[in-house]
PLY file of the C-alpha trace (Angstrom):
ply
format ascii 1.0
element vertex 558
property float x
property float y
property float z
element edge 557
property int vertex1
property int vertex2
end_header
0.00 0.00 0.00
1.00 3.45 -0.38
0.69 6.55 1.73
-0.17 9.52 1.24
1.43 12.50 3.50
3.75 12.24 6.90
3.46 13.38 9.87
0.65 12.88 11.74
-1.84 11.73 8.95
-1.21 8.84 6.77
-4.31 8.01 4.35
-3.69 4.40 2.66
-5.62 3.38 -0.54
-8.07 1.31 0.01
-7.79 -2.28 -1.17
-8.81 -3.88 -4.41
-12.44 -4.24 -4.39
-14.50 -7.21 -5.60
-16.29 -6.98 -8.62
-19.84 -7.02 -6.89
-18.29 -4.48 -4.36
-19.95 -0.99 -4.58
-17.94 1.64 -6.33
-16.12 4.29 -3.79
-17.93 7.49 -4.21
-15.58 9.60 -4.48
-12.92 7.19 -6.79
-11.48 9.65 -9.41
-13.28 12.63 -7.87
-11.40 15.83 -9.10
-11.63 17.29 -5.56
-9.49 13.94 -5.13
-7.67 14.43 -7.33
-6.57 17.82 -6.12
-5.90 17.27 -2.55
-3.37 14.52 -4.04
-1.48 17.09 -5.78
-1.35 18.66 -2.69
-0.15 15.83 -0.47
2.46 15.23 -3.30
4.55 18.52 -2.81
7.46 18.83 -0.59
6.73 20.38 2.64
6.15 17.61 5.25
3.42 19.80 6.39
1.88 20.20 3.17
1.95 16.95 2.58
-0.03 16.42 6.37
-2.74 18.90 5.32
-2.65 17.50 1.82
-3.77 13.97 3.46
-6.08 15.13 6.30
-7.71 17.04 3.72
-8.00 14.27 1.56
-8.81 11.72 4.45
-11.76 14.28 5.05
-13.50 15.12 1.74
-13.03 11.31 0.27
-14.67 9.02 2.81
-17.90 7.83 3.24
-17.96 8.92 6.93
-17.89 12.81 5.75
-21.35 12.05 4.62
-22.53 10.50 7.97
-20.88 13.45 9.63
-22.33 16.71 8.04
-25.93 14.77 7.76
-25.43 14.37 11.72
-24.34 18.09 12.15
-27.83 19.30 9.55
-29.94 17.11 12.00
-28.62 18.50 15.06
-28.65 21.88 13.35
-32.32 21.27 12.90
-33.41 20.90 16.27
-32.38 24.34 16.97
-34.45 27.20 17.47
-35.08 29.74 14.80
-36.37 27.94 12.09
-39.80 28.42 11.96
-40.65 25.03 13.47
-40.03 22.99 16.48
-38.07 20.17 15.40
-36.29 19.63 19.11
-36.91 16.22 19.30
-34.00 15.46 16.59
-31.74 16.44 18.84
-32.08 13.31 20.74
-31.09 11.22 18.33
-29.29 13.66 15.27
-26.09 13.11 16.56
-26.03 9.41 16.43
-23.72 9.10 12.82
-21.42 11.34 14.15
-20.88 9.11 17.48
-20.58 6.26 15.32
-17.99 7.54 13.23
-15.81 9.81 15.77
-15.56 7.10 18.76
-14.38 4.54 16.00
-11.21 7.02 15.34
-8.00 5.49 16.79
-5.41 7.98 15.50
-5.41 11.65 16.60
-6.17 13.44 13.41
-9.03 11.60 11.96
-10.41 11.67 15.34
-10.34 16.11 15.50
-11.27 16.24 11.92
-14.09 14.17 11.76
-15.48 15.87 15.43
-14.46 19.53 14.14
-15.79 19.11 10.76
-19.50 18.07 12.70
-19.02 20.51 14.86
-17.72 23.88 12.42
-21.16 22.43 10.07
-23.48 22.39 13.30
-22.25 25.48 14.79
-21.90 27.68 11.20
-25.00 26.68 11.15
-26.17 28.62 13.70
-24.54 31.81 13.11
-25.73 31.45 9.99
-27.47 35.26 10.72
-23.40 36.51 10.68
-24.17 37.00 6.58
-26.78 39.12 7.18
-25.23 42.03 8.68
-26.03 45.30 7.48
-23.17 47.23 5.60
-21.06 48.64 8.46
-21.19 52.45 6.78
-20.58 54.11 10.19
-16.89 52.21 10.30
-16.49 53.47 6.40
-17.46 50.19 4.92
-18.91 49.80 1.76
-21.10 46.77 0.80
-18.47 43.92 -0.63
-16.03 45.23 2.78
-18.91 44.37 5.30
-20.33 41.41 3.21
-16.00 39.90 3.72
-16.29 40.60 7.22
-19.19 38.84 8.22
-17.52 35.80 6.43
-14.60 36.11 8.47
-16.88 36.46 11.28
-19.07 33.43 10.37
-15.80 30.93 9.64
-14.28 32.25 13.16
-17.14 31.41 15.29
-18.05 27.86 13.45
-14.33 27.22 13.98
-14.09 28.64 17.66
-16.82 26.96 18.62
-16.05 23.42 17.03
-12.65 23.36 19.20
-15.27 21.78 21.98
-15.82 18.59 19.46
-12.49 18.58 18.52
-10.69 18.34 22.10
-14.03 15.73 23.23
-12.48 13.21 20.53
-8.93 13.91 21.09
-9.70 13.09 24.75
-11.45 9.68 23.85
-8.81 8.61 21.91
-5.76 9.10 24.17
-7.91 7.57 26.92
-8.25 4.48 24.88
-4.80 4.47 24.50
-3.90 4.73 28.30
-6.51 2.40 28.89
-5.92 -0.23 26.09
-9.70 -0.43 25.23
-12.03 1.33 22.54
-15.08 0.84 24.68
-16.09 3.46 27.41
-20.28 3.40 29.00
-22.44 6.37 27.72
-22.24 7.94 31.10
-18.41 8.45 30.91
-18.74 10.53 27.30
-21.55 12.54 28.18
-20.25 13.63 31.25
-16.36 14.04 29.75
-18.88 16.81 26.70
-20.15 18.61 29.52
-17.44 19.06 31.54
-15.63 20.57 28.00
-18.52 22.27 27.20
-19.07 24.14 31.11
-15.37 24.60 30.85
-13.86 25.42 27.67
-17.17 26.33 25.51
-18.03 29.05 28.29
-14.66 30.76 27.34
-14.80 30.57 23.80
-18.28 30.64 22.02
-20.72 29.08 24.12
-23.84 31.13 21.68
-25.46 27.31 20.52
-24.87 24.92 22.94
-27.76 21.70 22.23
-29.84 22.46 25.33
-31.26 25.28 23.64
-33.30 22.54 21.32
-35.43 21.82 24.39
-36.44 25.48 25.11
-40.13 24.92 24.66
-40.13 21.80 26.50
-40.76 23.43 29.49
-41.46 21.04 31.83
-37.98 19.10 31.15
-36.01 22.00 32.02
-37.33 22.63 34.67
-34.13 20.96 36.25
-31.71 23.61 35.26
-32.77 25.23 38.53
-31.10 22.49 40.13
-27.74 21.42 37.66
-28.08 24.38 35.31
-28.84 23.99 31.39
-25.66 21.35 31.96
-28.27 18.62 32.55
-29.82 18.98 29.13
-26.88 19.27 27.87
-25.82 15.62 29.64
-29.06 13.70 28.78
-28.81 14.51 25.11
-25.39 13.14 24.63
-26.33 10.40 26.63
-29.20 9.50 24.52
-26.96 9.90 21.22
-24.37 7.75 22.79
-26.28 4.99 23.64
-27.81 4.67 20.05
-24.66 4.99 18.64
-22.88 2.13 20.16
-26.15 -0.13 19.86
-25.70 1.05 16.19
-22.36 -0.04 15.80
-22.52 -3.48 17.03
-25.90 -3.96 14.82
-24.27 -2.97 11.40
-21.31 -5.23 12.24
-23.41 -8.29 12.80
-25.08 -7.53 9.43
-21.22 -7.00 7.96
-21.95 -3.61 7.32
-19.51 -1.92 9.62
-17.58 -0.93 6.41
-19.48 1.89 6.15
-18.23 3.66 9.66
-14.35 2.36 9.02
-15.15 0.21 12.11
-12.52 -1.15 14.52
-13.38 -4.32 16.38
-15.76 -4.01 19.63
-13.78 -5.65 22.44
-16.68 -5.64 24.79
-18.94 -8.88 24.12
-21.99 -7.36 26.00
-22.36 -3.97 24.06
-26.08 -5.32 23.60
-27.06 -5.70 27.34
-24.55 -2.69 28.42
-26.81 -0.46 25.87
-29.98 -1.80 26.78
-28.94 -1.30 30.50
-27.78 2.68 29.92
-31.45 2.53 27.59
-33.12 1.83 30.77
-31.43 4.39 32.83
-32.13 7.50 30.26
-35.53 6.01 30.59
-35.57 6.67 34.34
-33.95 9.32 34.12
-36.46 11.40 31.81
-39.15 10.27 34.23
-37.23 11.75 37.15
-36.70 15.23 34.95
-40.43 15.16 34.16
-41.68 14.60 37.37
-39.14 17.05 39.31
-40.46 19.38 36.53
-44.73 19.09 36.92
-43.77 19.29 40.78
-41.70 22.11 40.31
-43.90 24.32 38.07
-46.84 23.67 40.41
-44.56 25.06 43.74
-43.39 28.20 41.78
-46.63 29.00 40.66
-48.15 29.19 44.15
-44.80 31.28 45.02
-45.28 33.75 42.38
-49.11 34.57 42.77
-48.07 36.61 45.68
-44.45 37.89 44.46
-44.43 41.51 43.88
-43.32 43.18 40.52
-42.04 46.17 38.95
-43.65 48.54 36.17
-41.39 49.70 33.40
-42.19 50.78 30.10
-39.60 49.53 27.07
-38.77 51.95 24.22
-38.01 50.80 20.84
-36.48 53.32 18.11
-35.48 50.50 15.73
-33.46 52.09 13.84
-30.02 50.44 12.37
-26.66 51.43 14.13
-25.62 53.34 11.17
-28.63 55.55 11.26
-27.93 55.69 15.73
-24.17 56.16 15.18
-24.22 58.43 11.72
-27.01 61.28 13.63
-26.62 63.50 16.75
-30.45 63.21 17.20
-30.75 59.93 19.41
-32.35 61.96 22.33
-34.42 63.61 19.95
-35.66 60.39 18.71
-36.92 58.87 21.76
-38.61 62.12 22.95
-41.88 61.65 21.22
-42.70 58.39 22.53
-41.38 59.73 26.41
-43.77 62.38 26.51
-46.41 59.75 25.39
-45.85 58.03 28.41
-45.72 61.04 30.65
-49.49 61.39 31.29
-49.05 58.37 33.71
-50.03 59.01 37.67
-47.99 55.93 38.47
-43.89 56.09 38.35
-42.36 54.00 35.90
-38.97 52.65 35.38
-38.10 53.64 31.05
-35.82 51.23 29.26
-33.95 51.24 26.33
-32.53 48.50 24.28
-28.33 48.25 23.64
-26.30 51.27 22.35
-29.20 53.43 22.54
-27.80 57.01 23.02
-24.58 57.55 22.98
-22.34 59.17 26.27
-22.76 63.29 25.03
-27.07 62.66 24.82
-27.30 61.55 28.28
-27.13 64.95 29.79
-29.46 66.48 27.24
-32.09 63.60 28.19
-32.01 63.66 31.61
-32.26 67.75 31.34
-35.49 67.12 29.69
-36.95 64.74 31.86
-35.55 65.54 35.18
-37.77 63.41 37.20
-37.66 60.57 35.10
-35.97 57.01 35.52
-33.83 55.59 32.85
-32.10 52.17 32.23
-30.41 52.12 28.99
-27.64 50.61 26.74
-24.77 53.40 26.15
-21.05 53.59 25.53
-19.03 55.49 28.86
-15.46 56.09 29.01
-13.06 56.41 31.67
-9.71 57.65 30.56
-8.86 55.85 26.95
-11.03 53.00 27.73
-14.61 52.48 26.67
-17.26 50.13 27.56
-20.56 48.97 26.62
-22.64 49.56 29.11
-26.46 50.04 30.66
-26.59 52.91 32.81
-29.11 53.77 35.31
-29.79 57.33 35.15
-32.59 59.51 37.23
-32.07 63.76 38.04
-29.18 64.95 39.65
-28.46 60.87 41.19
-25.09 59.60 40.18
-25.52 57.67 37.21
-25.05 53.87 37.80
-23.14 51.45 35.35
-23.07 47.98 34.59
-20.76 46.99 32.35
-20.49 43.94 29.96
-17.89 41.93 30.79
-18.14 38.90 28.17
-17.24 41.05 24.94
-18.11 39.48 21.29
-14.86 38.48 19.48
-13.86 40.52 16.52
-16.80 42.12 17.09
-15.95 44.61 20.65
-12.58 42.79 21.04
-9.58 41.88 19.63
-7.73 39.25 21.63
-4.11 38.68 20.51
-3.80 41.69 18.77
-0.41 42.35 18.31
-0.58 39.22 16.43
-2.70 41.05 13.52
-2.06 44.59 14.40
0.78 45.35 11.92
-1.87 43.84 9.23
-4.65 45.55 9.92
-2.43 48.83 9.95
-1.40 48.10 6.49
-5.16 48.04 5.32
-6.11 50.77 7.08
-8.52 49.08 9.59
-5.87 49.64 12.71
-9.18 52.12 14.38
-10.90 48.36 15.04
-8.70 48.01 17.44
-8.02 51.45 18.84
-11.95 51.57 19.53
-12.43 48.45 20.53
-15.00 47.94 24.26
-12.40 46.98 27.31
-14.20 44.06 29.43
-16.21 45.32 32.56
-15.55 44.16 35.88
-17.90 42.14 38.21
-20.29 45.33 39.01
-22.86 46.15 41.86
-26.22 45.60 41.29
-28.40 48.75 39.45
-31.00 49.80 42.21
-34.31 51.37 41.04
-35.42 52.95 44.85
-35.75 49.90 47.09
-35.46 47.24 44.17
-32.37 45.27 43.04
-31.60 44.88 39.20
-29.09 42.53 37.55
-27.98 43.76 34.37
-26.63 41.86 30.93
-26.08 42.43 27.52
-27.07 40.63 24.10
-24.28 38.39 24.34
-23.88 37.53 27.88
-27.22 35.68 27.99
-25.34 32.57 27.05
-23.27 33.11 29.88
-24.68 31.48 33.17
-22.21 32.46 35.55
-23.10 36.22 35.35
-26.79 35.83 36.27
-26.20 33.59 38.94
-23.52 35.82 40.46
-25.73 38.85 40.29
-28.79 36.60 42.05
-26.62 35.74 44.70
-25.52 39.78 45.74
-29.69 40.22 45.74
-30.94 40.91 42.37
-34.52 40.26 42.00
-35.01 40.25 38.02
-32.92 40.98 34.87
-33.06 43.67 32.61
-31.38 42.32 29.29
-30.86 44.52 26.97
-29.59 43.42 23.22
-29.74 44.94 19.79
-30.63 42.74 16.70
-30.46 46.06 14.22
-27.38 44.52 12.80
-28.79 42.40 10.80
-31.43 42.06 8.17
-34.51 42.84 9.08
-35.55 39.49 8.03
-33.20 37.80 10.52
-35.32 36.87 13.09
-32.70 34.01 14.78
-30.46 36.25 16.66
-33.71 37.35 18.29
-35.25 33.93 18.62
-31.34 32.45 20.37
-31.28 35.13 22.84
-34.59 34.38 23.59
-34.21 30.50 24.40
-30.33 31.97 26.47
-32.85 34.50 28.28
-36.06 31.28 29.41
-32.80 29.19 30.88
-31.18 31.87 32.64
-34.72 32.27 33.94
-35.30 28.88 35.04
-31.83 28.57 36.71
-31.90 31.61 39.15
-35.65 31.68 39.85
-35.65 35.30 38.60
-37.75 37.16 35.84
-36.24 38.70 32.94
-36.88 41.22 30.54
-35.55 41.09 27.07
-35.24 45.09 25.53
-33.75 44.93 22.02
-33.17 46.95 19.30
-35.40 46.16 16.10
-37.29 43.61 17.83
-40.63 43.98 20.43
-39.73 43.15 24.16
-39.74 40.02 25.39
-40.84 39.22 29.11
-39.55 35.65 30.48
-40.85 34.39 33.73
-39.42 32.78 36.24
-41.06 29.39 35.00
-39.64 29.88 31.78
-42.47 30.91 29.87
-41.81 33.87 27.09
-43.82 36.47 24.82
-43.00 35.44 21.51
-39.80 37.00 19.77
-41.00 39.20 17.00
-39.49 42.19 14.65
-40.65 45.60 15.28
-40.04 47.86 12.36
-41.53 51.04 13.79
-40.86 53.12 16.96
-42.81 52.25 20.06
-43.56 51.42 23.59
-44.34 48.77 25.66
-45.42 47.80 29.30
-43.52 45.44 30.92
-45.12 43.68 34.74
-41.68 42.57 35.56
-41.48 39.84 38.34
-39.61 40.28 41.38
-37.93 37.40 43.63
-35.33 36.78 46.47
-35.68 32.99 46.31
-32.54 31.36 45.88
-31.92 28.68 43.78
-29.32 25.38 44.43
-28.05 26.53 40.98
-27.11 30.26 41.66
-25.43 28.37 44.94
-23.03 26.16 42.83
-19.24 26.80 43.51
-18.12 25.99 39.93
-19.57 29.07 38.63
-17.51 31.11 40.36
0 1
1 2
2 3
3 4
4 5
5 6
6 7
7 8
8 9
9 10
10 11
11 12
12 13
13 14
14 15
15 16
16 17
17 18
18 19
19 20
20 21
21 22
22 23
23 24
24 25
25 26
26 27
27 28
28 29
29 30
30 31
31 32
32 33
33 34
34 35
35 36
36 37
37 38
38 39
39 40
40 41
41 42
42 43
43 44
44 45
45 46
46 47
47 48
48 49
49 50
50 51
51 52
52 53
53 54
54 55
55 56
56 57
57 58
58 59
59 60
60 61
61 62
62 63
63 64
64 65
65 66
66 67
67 68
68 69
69 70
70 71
71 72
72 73
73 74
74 75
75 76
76 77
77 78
78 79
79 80
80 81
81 82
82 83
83 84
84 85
85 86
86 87
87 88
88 89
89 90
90 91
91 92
92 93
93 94
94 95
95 96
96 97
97 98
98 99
99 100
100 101
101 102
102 103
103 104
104 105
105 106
106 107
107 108
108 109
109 110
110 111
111 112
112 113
113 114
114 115
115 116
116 117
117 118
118 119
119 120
120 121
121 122
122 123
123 124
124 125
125 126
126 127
127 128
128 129
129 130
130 131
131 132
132 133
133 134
134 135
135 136
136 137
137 138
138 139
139 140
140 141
141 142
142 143
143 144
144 145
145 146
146 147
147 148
148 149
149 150
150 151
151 152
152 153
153 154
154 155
155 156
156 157
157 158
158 159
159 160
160 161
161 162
162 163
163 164
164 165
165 166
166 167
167 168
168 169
169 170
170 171
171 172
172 173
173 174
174 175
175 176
176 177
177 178
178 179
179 180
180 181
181 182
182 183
183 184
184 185
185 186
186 187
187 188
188 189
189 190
190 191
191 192
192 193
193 194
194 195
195 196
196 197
197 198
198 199
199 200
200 201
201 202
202 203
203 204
204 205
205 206
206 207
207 208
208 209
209 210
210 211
211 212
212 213
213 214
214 215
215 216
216 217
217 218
218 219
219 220
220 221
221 222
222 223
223 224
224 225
225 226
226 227
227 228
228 229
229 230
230 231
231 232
232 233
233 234
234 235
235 236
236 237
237 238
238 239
239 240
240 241
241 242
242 243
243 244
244 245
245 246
246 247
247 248
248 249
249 250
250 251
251 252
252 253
253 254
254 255
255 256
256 257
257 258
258 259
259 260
260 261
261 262
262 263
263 264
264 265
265 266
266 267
267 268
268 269
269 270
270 271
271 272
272 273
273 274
274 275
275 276
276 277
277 278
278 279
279 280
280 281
281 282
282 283
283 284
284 285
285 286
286 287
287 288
288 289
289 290
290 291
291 292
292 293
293 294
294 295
295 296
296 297
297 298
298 299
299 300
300 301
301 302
302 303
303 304
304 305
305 306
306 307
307 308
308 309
309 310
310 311
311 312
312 313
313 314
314 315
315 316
316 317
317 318
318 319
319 320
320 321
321 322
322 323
323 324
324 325
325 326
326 327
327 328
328 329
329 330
330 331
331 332
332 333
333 334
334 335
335 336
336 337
337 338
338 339
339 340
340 341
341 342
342 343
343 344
344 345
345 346
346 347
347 348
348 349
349 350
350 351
351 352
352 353
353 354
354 355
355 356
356 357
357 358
358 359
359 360
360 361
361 362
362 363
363 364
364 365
365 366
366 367
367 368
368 369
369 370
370 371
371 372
372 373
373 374
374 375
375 376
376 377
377 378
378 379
379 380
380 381
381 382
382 383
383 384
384 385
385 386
386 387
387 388
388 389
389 390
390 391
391 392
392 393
393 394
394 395
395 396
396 397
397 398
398 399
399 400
400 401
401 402
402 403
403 404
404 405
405 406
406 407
407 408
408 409
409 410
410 411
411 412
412 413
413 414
414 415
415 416
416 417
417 418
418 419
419 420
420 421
421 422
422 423
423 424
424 425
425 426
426 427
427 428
428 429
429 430
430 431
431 432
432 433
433 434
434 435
435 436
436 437
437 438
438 439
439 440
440 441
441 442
442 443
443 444
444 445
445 446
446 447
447 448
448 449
449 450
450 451
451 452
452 453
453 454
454 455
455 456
456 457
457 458
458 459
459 460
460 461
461 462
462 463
463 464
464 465
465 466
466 467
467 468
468 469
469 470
470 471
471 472
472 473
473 474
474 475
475 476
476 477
477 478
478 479
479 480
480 481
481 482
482 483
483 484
484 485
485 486
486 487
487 488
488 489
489 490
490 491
491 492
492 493
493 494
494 495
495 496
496 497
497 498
498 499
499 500
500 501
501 502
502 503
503 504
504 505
505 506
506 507
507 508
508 509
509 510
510 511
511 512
512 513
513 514
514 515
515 516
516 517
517 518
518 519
519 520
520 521
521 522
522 523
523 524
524 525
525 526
526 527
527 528
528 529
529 530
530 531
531 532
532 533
533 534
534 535
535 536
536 537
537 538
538 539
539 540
540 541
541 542
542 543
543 544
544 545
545 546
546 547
547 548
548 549
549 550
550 551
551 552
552 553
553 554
554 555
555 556
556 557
């Protein structure tokens, strides 16, 4: 046989086939045929790439794996439809193939490829950003960027697959076995995912395919959105090894580049973890029905807070190209002025910039505002919501879990010199600085946690702002980015927003940008996410709690 490549990666022709022996696919495939150019030129890396590239594009498996990562895509919110039950099964021909992997490469490829497919995916909204005018970017500039900015985040975010099968196979090695139980996997994802994903890209995690099942999640008050996370790996896992050891008894397991299963009793060990996801589900359901039925005899007496939530809807170029902002919300403040009653006003993300403040709280003296704005102190800016009422200092929170490429530039000197050369080097000079952890906003006697757009995939901020004493969340986002037909941004910060809710026992109120409000319970029940293309107003009951959850209690966030 010959090789093709060094290194790391060595692809071998497959043997001579019998002539009743379907065809290869992808036998004298031109794509083929390229990538072996490439693995014939004369850089020992090149030659690496060449055959990982090949080894990718030219198997079967590749098939199994991006059908997997559209299934699993699928079950994700923001399609139109609930298709959430895939999710407990999508992921099945990916298992199959990846814990079959007993070199290092094939095993990151084939989990990164699933994963950079699943997760593009879902930022698929990335190439629907609006031309970026206000940062003197013409169409084709902006269109590039949001490429960059799709490919980055798919990639970023597929690291989590990637490491998850490196992992497997180096325990096999250490441990001289290809088999490990359902349990072990699932809890080795999560444990990746609660660690690693939550400092990368942690914006499409699978628990947000059970959003609407309501009851289920119920549990995240207890183990956080983790759990969901856990029993829908497990689930996949378990079907995949009963798959494997099915399609090798039929002599099929050429199809999934099968190694021999060591462990004679894959049948009854599946059957046995079967049983246990069974039990399991009943336990989630039940603690669920129980749950919803306590909280709602909690909440009928709860108190809550009025606030009204103004919506300009306008796109950041027309917000960051005009001096008007304050001038734009006017109208609708006056509107609301005839009120006996006082009233908390909110604005969505970025709403007025730092020199309109003054002017807005000149007009409206009396007035309470929470809105999205962009302070400085010194040479460093941040995004931030400020609380702002008379004469009262103004209070800040300030995001701390900054977009990538998008606020921030990590590693910067890396690319610095380049984006210099092309003129771009003000991306960086104007990029947000991270916030620190901040004290709660308080509106008289009440105790707000603050977030924005972003950081509602980030569970570690709510909980540590329920456990200083807030009693809801004012999350404030701004969709205006995009197209106005891009309802998914919307729609994913929506299902971040209902398990935040469920895990700290705390309402919260979703004010964005080109989209109307969105009030989520404490239960986890939601308005509907839907695009607002005019300027208005809304009133918001918000929910108030001190309840503390076992979640917002849990030392790992922390």
């Amino acid at each position: 046989m010959s090789d093709f490549g060094s290194g790391g990666f060595a692809f071998k022709r497959p043997k001579k086939l019998s002539s009743d022996a379907p065809l290869p696919r992808f036998r004298k495939n031109p794509l083929e045929q390229f990538f072996s150019f490439l693995a014939g030129l004369g850089s020992g890396f090149v030659r690496s790439l060449g055959g990982f590239l090949l080894f990718v594009f030219a198997q079967r498996d590749f098939h199994l794996l991006t059908a997997s990562a559209f299934l699993a895509a699928l079950s994700m919110p923001g399609w139109g439809f609930d298709f959430g039950f895939l999710a407990w099964f999508a992921l099945v021909p990916a298992f199959t193939v990846i814990l079959q992997r007993e070199r290092l490469l094939p095993a990151f490829g084939s989990a990164f490829w699933c994963g950079f497919v699943f997760n593009a995916l879902g930022f698929r909204f990335l190439l629907g950003i609006n031309p970026l005018a206000w940062l003197g970017l013409g169409a084709t500039e902006s269109l590039l960027a949001s490429v960059f900015a799709l490919l980055f985040a798919g990639c970023v975010s597929a690291l989590v697959w990637g490491v998850f099968a490196l992992l497997v196979v180096l325990a096999q090695r250490v441990q001289s076995t290809n088999f490990f139980t359902p349990w072990q996997l699932a809890l080795l994802w999560v444990l990746l995912a609660f660690f690693l994903g939550t400092e990368l890209l942690p914006w499409n995690p699978l628990h947000l395919s059970q959003a609407s099942n309501i009851t289920l999640i119920q549990v995240s008050d207890v183990l956080g959105a983790s759990a969901i996370d856990f029993v829908l790996i497990f689930s996949n896992l378990c079907l995949a090894l009963l798959c494997r050891e099915l399609l090798q008894r039929e002599g099929q397991a050429r199809f999934f580049s099968a190694v021999p299963v060591k462990t004679k009793n894959i049948i009854a060990l599946t059957s046995l973890n079967g049983g246990a996801l069974l039990v399991l589900l009943v336990f989630f359901h039940a603690y669920g029905f129980i749950s919803l039925a306590t909280q709602r005899a909690l909440l009928a007496g709860s108190a809550s807070l009025q606030l009204t939530a103004f919506q300009i809807n306008l796109t950041p170029n027309a917000i960051r190209l005009k001096s008007e902002g304050a001038n734009l919300y006017e109208p609708l403040i006056v509107r609301e002025l005839n009120r006996s009653e006082p009233r908390l006003f909110v604005m969505p993300e970025g709403a007025l910039r730092l020199e309109q403040l003054p002017l807005l709280v000149s007009k409206f003296p009396a007035q309470s505002f929470l809105l999205g704005s962009y302070p400085e102190e010194g040479n460093k800016s941040y995004n931030a919501a400020v609380l702002l009422k008379g004469n009262e200092p103004a209070q800040y929170y300030q995001k701390r879990k900054l977009v990538p490429f998008g606020e921030s530039y990590p590693a910067a000197w890396l690319y610095g010199g380049l984006l210099k050369s092309l003129g771009l080097s003000f991306l960086t000079e104007n990029a947000f600085t991270a916030g620190h952890p901040n004290p709660l906003l308080l509106y008289g006697s009440r105790q707000l946690g603050g977030a924005i757009c972003f950081e509602a995939a980030f569970p570690g901020i709510f909980a540590g702002q329920s456990k200083r004493g807030a009693e809801a969340f004012v999350l404030l986002g701004d969709i205006s980015w995009f197209q106005r037909a891009s309802l998914l941004p919307l729609v994913q910060m929506r299902a971040h927003g209902i398990f935040r809710a469920i895990e700290n026992r705390r309402a919260v109120v979703m004010v964005v940008n080109g989209a109307r409000s969105i009030n989520i319970s404490s239960l986890g029940f939601a308005s509907e996410a839907q695009l607002s293309l005019l300027p208005s107003s809304e009133d918001v009951s918000l929910g108030l709690s001190q309840s503390s959850s076992i979640f917002v209690n849990n030392p790992l966030l922390y």
